[in-house]
Residue, then its C-alpha position, 0 to 999 in steps of 0.5 A: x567258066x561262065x556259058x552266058x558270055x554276053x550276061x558275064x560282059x554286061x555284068x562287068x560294064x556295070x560293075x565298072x561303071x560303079x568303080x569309076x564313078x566311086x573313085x571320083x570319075x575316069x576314064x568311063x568311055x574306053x572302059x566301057x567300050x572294051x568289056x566284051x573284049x575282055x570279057x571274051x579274052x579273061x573268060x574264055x580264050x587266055x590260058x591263065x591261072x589266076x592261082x598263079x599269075x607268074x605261071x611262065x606258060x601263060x598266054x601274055x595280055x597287054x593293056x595298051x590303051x591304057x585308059x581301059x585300066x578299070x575295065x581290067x581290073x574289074x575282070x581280074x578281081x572276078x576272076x580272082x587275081x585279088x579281093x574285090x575289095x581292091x576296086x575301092x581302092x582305084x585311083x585312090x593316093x596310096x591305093x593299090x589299083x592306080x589309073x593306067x595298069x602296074x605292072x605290081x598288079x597280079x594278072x598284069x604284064x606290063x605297067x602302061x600310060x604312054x599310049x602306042x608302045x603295047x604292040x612293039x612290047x608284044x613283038x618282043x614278047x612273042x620273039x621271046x616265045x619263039x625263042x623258049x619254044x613256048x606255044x604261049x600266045x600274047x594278046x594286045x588290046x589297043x584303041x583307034x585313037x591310040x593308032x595316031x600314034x607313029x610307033x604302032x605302025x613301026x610295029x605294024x611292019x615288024x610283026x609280018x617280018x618275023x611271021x609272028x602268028x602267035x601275036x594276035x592284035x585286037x583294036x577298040x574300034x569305037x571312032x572316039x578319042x579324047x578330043x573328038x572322033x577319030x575322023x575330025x583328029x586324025x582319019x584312019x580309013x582305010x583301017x581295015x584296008x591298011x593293016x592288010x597291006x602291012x601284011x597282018x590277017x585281019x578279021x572284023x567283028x562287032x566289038x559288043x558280040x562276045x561270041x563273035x570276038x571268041x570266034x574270031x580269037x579261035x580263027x586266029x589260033x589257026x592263021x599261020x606265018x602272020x600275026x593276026x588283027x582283029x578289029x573290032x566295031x565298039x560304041x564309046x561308053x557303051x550302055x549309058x545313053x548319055x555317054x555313048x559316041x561323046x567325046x566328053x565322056x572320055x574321061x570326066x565324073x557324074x552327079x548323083x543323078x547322072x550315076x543313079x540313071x546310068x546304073x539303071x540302064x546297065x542294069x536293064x541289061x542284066x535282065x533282058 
């Protein structure tokens, strides 16, 4: 594995800003606000065989902000799941890598695109472990404005009932969604205060630190008889000044110009 996390994250936002914007433009915000997320998952915590992805004793990860499909792809090209050369395929007719995650990808475990269904799948998935005795752990990768959604919180509730401590929840906190901020569409505070109350362990990282995120997925391993939340502090469209906090930037394309400017910035990155 990598030492330098942060180099590895930085690296991944760069290279998925190019697979974005060659595909013709996309969903750039979420996907660069989630690279230390999975940075840190792909890298370091998930016990995964990229050799084998139908590995039964793998850990589970799901995608379930699906807009951050190019930021997975990405990793699990680097990783080796398949050819690099797949990424020219994004969001490509008849391409092999579509838009929101498939579940026919190597390294993915469900096909997403309706937002708000990743935790309750991850409920079944961690039942199901405990059912197999399996000490795999399933990871769900989720986005703040995704929590509008009614049915995280149906799942909210479940997770305590069953105790289920080998499920550990990870939010993109980056206060953005499609429309506007979180706070203008539907205000989420108290977040942190909420998930306690449903009965999770909550811990509250800096979403861009990806040391900070691994510990945080180690303190999880040890928490027991609850599953675990990690809220995480992002910047919509992070490393592109132009982009960063903008609605707009949810999803869109770039010009010549904008493309050139942003991959000078991601590359500043690399160096520092």
């Amino acid at each position: 594995m990598p030492r330098n996390l942060q180099e590895v994250a930085h690296r991944m936002r760069l290279l998925t800003f190019r697979a974005i914007a060659e595909a013709g433009g996309g969903h750039f915000g979420g996907s660069l606000s989630e690279m230390e997320i999975l940075t840190a998952l792909w890298f370091k915590v998930l016990r995964v065989d990229p050799a084998n992805p139908g590995w039964d004793g793998r850990d589970r990860f799901i995608l379930s902000k699906e807009h951050g499909g190019p930021g997975l792809y990405v990793i699990l090209a680097e990783r080796g799941y398949f050819p690099k050369e797949w990424l020219k395929e994004l969001d490509k007719s008849g391409g092999r890598l579509p838009k929101h995650v498939d579940l026919g990808i190597p390294g993915v475990d469900i096909s997403s695109g309706s937002l708000g269904q990743g935790l309750s799948i991850g409920i079944g998935m961690a039942l199901a472990s405990r059912i197999d005795g399996s000490d795999r752990r399933i990871y769900v990768v989720m986005g703040d404005g995704e929590c509008d959604e009614g049915q995280v919180w149906e799942a909210a509730m479940a997770a305590p009932k069953y105790a289920l401590d080998n499920l550990t929840g990870v939010i993109d906190r980056n206060r953005v969604q499609v429309d506007g901020t979180c706070a203008e569409i539907m205000p989420n505070d108290p977040f942190l205060d909420k998930w306690k109350a449903f009965g999770w362990h909550v811990l509250h990282v800096d979403g861009h630190d990806v040391h900070a995120l691994v510990e945080a997925f180690e303190t999880a391993r040890t928490i027991a008889g609850r599953p675990t939340m990690i809220v995480a502090d992002t910047v919509k469209g992070k490393g592109v000044s132009f982009m960063e906090g903008q609605a707009r930037w949810h999803s869109g394309s770039v010009t010549a110009e904008q493309y050139e400017a942003a991959c000078v910035e991601l590359s500043k990155e690399l160096t520092k």
